[in-house]
Phi, psi and omega in degrees: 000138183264166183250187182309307205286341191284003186262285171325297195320289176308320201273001150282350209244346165266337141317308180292320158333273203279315174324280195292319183290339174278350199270326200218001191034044206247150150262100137011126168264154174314102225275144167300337189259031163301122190272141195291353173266035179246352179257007144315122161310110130288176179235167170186210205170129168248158185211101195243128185247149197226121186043058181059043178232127159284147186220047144163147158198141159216134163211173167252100190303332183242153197261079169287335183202175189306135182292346167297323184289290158311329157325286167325267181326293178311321196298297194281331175282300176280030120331280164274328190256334189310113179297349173277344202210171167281147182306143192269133185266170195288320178293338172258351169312306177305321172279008191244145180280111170265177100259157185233155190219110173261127191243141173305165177283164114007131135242121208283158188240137196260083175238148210286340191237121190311321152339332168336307200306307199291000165267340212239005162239119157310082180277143181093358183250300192268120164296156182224156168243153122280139181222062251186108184047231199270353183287119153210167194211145129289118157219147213290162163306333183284350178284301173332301160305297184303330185241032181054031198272165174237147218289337154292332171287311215310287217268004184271300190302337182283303181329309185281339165310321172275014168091356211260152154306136185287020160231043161286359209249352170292333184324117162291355181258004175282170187245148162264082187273157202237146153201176179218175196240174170228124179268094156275120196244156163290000000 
């Protein structure tokens, strides 16, 4: 578990980030005053909101790298890259909101029936991956909360996140995996 402060810590260092890369087109190096259990491989995830709207989330769901690092990168991607939205300008820097979401690893959830699933996921605790063949979608735990879903909506929308049927998840070859985030807001 991370503390407030190390929360606050990411979410200035994804701010500078994305701040420095619209203003110079630059990525930021891992600031010296960086604390070393913030250089744990994590998954994470940015989120950027603009008048309680979303405008940019990119993450690395698997902890492929250090979370400062990954910070940096996702900070600057859902920025420029989230394929949803337009590149966010120096001038709209100001109405947007971050959060960082730290994520635990991923666990496939092992069940005899897929029906299963609806007893063996937790909405407002567990975030979902969907997976099936080369398709997969994510959506963090807090979407689940923010749109009032019930673990059956939960699990139609990750599907469709993954380009998938929204019963993909009845499938015996889709895989379900579980993680849970620690939610840091400005």
């Amino acid at each position: 578990m991370l503390s407030k402060k190390d929360g606050d810590y990411l979410i200035k260092i994804a701010k500078l980030a994305v701040e420095t890369y619209l203003k110079k087109g630059e990525k930021i190096n891992v600031p010296k005053d960086c604390p070393e259990h913030l250089k744990e491989d994590l998954g994470v995830f940015v989120t950027l909101n603009k008048n309680n709207e979303l405008r940019g989330c990119i993450g690395y769901p698997e902890p492929i790298a250090p979370l400062i690092n990954a910070t940096i990168d996702v900070a600057i991607s859902a920025a420029v890259n989230d394929p949803r939205f337009p590149s966010l300008t120096e001038e709209e820097l100001k109405y947007v909101d971050f959060e960082v979401t730290v994520l635990t690893k991923p666990e496939l959830l092992q069940v005899d029936n897929p029906s299963d699933y609806l007893k063996e996921i937790t909405i407002g605790k567990d975030g979902l991956i969907v997976e099936n063949g080369f398709s997969k979608g994510l959506l963090l735990p807090q979407v689940a909360t923010e749109y009032n879903m019930d673990v059956e909506t939960f699990l139609a929308n990750t599907c469709m996140k993954a380009g998938l049927s929204t019963e993909c998840w009845l499938k015996n070859e889709t895989k379900i995996y579980t993680f849970q985030g620690q939610i840091f807001k400005e």
